[in-house]
N, C-alpha and C positions, 0 to 999 in steps of 0.2 A: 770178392764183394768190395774189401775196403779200394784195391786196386781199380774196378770199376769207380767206383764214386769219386775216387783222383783224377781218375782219366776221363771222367764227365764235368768236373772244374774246371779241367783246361780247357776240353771243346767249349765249354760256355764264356770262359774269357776271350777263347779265340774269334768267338761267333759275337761278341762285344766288342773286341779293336774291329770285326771285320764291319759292323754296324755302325758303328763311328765313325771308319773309314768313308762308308757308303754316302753317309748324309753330308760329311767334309764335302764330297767331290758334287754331290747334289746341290749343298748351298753353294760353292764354287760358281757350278755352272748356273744354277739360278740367277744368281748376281749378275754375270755374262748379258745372260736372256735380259732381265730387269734393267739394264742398262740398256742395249739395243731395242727393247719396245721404249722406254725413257726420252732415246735420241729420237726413235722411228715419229713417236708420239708428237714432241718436240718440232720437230721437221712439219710435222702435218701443221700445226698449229701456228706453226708459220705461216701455212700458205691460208690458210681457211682465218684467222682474227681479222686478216683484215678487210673481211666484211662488216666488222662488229667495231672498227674503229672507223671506216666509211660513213657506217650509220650515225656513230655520235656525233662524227665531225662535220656534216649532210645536217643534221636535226637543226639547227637555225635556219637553213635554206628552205625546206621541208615546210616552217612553221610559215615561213617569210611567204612563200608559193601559197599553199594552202586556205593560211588565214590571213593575213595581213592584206596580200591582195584583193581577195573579195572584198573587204571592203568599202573598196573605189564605188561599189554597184550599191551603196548604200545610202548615196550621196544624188543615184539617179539624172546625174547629170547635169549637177548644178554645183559644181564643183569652179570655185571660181580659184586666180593667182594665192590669194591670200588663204585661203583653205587647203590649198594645196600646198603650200609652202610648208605649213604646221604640220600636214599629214607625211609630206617628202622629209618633214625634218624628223619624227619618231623613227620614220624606217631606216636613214641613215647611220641613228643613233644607238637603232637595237640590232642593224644588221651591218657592220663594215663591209661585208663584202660587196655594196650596192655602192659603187662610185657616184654616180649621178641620174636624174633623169628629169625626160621631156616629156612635158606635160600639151598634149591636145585639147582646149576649149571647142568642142565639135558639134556641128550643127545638121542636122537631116530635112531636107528641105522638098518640098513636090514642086521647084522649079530650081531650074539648071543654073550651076554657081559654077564661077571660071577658075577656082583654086579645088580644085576638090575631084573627086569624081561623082559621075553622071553618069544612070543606066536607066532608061528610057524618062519616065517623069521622076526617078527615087535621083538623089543626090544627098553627098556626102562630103563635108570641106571643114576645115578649120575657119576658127575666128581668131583665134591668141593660142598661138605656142610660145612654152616657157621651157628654160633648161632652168633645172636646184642643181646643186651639188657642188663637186671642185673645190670642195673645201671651204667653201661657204651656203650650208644648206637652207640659212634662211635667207638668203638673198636670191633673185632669180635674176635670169636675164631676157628679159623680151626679144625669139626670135621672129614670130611673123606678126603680120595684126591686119584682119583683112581691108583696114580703111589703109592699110600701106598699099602705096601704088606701085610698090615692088612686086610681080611674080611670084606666087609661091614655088618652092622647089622643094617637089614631093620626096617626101622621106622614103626607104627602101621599107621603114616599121610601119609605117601608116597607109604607103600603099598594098602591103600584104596583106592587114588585119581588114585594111576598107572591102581590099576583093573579097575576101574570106566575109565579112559579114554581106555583101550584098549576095553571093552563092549562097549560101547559107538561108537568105529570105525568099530567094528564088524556090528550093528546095521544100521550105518549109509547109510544113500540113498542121495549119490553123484548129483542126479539131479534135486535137491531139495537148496536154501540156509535157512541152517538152523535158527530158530528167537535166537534173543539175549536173550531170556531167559533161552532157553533149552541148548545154550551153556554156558550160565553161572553156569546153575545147574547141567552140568556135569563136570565142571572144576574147582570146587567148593568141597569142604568138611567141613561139620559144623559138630561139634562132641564137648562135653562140654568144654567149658572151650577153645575153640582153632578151627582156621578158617582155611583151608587149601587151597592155590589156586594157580591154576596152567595158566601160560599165555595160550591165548586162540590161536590159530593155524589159517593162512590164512586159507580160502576156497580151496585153490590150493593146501596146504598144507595138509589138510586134505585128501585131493583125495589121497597124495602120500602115504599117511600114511595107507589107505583101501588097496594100492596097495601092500603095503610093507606086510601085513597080510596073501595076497594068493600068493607072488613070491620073487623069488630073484631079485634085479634090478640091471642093468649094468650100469656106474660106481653106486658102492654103494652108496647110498644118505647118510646125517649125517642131524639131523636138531638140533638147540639149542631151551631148553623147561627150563624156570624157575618155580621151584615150592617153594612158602612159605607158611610158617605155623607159624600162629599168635597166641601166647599163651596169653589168654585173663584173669584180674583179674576181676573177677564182683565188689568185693569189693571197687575197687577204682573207680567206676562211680559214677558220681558227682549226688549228687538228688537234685533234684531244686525240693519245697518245694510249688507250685501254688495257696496252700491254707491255710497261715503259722497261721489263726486266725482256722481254722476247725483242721489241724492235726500238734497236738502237737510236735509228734515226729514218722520220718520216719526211718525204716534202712534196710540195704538188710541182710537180712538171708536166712540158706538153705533151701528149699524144704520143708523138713523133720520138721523144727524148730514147734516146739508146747510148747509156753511157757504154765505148769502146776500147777503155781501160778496164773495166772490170775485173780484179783481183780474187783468186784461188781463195785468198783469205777473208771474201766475203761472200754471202747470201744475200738476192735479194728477190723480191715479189711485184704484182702493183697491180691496179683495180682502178679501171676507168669511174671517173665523176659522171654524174646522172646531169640532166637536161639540160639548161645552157652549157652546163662546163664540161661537156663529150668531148670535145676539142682536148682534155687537161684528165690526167689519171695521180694517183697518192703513188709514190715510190715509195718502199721499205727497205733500207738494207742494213746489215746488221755483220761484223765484224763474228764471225767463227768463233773466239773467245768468246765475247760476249754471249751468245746462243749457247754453248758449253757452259757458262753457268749454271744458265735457268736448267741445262737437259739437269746439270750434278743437284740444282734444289728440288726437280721431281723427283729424281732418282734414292737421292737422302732417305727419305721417310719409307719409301719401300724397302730401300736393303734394311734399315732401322729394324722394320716389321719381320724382314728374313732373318735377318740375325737371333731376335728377341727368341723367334722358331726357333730356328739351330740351337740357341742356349737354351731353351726350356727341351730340346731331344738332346744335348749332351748330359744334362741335369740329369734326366732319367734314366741314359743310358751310365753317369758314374752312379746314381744310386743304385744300379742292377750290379752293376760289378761293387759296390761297395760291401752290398747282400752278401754277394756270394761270396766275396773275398773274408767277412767274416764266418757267414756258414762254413767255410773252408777251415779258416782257424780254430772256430767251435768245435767243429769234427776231428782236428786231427789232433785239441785239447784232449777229447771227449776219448778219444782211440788210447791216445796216451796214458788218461785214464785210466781207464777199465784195463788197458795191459799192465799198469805200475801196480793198482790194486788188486790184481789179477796173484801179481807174484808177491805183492804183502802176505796174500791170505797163504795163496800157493806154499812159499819157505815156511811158517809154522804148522799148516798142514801134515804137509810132510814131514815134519821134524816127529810131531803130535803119530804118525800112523806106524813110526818107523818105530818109535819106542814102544809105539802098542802093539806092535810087530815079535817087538824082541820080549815083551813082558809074555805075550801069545807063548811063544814060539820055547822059550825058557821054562825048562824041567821046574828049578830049582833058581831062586835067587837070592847071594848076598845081599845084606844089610847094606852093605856100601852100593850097592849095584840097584837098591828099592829109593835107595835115598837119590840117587842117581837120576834113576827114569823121572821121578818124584818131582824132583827140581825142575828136568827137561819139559814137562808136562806143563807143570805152575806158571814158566816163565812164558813159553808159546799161549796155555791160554791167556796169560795176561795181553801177552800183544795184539793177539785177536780180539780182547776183549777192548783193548784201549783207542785199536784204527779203526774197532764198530762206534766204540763211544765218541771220537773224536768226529765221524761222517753225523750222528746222529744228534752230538751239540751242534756243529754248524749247521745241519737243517733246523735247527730249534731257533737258535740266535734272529737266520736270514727272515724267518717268519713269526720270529718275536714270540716263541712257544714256550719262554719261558721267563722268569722272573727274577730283579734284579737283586739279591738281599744285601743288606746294609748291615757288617759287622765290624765289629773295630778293632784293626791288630796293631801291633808291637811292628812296625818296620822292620826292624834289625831283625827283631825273634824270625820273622816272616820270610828275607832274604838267607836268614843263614840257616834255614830246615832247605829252603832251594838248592843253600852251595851242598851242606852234607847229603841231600839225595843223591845229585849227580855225581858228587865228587866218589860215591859209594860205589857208581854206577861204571865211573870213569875215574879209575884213577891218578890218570895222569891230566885230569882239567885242572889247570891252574884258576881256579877263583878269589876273586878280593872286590870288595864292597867299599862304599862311603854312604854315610847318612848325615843329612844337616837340615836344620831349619825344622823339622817335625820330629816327632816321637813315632804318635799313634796316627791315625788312616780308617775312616768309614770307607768302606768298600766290601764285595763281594770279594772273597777270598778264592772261593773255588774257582772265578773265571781269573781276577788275575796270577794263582797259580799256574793255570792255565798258559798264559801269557810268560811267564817268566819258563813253564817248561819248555814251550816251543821256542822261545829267542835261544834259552839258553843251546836245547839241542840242535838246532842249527850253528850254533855258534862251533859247536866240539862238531857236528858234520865237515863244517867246511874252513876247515884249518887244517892245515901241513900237522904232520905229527909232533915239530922242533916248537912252533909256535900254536898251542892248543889252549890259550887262554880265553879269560872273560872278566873286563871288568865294570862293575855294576854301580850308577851314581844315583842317590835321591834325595831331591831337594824340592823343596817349597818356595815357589817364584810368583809375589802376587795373588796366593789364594788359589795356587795349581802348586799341582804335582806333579815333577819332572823328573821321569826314570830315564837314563840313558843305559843301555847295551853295547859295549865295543869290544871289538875283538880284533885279532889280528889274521886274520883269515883271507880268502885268495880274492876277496873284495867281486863285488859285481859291478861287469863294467858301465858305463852310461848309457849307453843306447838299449841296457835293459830293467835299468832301474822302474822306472814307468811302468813295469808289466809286471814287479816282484809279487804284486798283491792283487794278481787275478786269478780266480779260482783255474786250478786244473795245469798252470802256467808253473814250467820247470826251466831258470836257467841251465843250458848248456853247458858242462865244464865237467872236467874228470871227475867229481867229487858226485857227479849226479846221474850217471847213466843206467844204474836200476835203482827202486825201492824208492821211488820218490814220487809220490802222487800227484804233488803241486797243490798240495791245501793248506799248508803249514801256517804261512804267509799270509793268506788269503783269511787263514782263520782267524790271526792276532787281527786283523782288520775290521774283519765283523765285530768282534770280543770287544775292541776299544771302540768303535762307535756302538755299540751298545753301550756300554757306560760309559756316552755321552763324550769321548777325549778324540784326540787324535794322535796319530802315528804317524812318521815320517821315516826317510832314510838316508845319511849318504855314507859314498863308499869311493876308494880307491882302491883300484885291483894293484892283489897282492902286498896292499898295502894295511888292509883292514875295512870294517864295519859298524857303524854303529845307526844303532836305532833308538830313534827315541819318541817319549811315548809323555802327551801331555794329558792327565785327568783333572777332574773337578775337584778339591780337596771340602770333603766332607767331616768333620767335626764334632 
């Protein structure tokens, strides 16, 4: 039995390193894994952000396209140098990347003009074109002016947008209004580098304009059409950077750009620009260290969270082994136990059956032979009687079963009935005393009799036969009482000092390998915190012991 329950301690510490072991090599590899999705992650997020910094660094062009240009169609066509000048100069101002632009003053006519184009009676020509920009955008420069007797020389931007709107009126189905999209995409020209746009025409306007393509009309109509043309730099769009710890360094290059050095030690990616700037894409590339940070600041906070695991599973798995390691101890207290008490009772027993044996057994008995068994009888039951009373004060004490009483003795008278017991008992214990600073002592007498019997019998247990002394100090320090115990006995060493005074707990050493239960100790312990003091010990093996014992001095 007891052998099984040894050998089931061990499989369970075994099956405890072996569980330890397992979640080592699990958080191990975990870490592994949580690194390579970390990088894998990492990597990804390289290639996929920089659609997400496109877009931010894209949102003024966006705004500029969108809203800024409409606009022009609000002005209906009466957009003169001087209006235009102030309108050229906001969009300069809010949008760098718009270098400069030419402005068309434009006229739709139902008879044929020699600068412009002409499709059957509909025509379409400038009066005043202007370029803003170049670094001065409220200044313009007067390029044509139809009272100049110069030739216009048709622009590549004004002869697209003019074809595209007269298609456009050709096609058109008057009984229909057209969606704002499809007239913004015909009044529109995106072509690299530069956005062409032409104000967009009433409904009512447009009818006349279909009219003007199949007849002459009476009085000739005139209508005013502004067309500009935004000459855009890609290069100076701002790049907002959404990811400054993942890419190192962003820049716009053209299309075409294939840097041919490209280094092992770097990553890069790149994502063509949207509508005039096709031609121009955003490069990324970013230095392998640097990328290796950001993967170690994802990765950081996940091993963090794995670790925190792993220490809250080592935690429980030393609190399992901690259990058992003292279940362990308890148990083989507990074995100790019940074997030492075992053969307390066992040797007076026996002693008690053998006499009752021989008194049995015996015809006739001497007077010397009555007085004999007599003795033998008295002194086993007294030991029986006194390791039942000694187990059944300490359960009293630990459960506070019993009551403190306060009586007042003689010190000396008190110490020297202690020496003459023993000395009656033993007599070769050498005992000597000192008293100072007190007389008398309220205290329970019966527990620290108590107390002075167990020091003392430990004291003559474990001493050499040549050095079998004790000697005894009491003194009043402050309003306490201080008894000291030394002897010159085989001392206990230090790595057991700590455990002199737990129940069931026998140091190891010649003087103790039977008849020793381990509550001696344990009991003066209880004893003096119940009346409220403390105990302490030190010792040098083979050099001696002393214990001393501090109480409350009662009066």
């Amino acid at each position: 039995m007891i052998a099984e329950r040894f050998t089931g301690y061990r499989k369970n510490f075994s099956l405890i390193l072996i569980f330890i072991a397992l979640i080592s090599a699990l958080f191990i590899l975990s870490l592994f894994l949580a690194y390579n999705f970390s990088k894998k992650f990492i990597e990804n997020e390289f290639v996929s952000e920089k659609v997400k910094v496109l877009e931010e660094s894209i949102k003024p062009y966006n705004d500029f396209f969108q809203n800024k240009i409409p606009e022009i169609s609000y002005y209906n066509g009466y957009l003169d140098s001087a209006t235009t000048a102030k309108f050229v100069d906001t969009v300069l101002t809010a949008y760098p990347f718009v270098s400069k632009v030419i402005f068309y003053d434009c006229e739709v006519k139902n008879v044929r003009v020699k600068d412009g184009l002409n499709l059957g009676h509909f025509s379409f020509g400038p009066k005043y074109i202007y370029q803003f920009g170049d670094f001065v955008p409220m200044d313009s420069v007067k390029l044509f002016s139809k009272d100049d007797p110069r030739k216009f020389s048709k622009r590549d931007d004004f002869n697209e947008l003019g074809i595209k709107l007269i298609s456009y009126i050709e096609a058109l189905d008057t009984t229909r209004t057209p969606p704002q999209d499809e007239l913004f995409t015909n009044f529109s020209n995106i072509r690299s580098n530069k956005i062409t746009y032409l104000n967009i025409p009433r409904k009512e306007d447009l009818k006349v304009y279909k009219d003007m393509l199949r007849r002459d009309l009476y009085p000739s109509p005139v209508y005013q059409q502004d067309m500009l043309t935004f000459m855009l730099d890609p290069y100076k769009i701002k790049i907002l950077n959404t990811r400054p710890l993942l890419y190192q360094n962003i820049r716009i290059e053209p299309l075409t750009y294939d840097p041919l050095t490209t280094s092992s030690d770097y990553i890069a990616t790149e994502i063509t620009l949207p509508g005039p700037f096709s031609d121009y894409k955003l490069y990324f590339i970013s230095a392998k260290s640097f990328v290796d940070k950001e993967i170690l600041s994802y990765f950081l906070p996940i091993a963090l969270i794995m670790l925190l695991f792993y220490g809250v599973l080592v935690l429980v798995a030393f609190l399992i082994y901690r259990n058992l390691n003292i279940n362990h101890k308890m148990f083989k207290l507990q074995y100790d136990f019940v074997n030492n008490l075992t053969h307390e009772f066992k040797t007076p027993v026996s002693v008690i059956k053998i006499a009752g044996n021989n008194i049995k057994s015996a015809t006739v008995l001497t007077e010397r032979e009555l007085k004999l068994y007599g003795r033998i009888l008295d002194e086993e039951a007294d030991k029986l009687n006194g390791l039942m009373n000694k187990l059944l004060a300490f359960t009293q004490i630990e459960n506070n079963a019993i009551q403190l009483n306060q009586d007042e003795i003689y010190i000396e008278d008190f110490i020297e009935s202690t020496v003459e017991s023993h000395q009656l008992k033993h007599p070769d214990f050498d005992f000597t005393y000192e008293v100072s600073g007190f007389t008398t002592f309220t205290t329970d007498p019966v527990l620290l009799g108590s107390l002075f019997d167990n020091l003392a019998e430990n004291a003559y247990k474990y001493s050499p036969p040549e050095h079998k002394k004790l000697h005894i100090t009491a003194r009043m320090i402050k309003n306490k009482v201080i008894f000291r115990f030394t002897d010159q006995g085989i001392g206990i060493p230090a790595s057991e000092i700590n455990n002199v005074f737990r129940k069931f707990y026998r140091v190891q050493n010649q003087y103790n390998q039977n008849g020793s239960v381990g509550l001696g100790l344990a009991f003066c312990k209880e004893l003096v915190n119940f009346m409220k003091g403390e105990i302490t010990v030190r010792s040098k093996v083979n050099k001696g012991t002393e214990f001393k014992i501090v109480l409350p001095y009662n009066n």
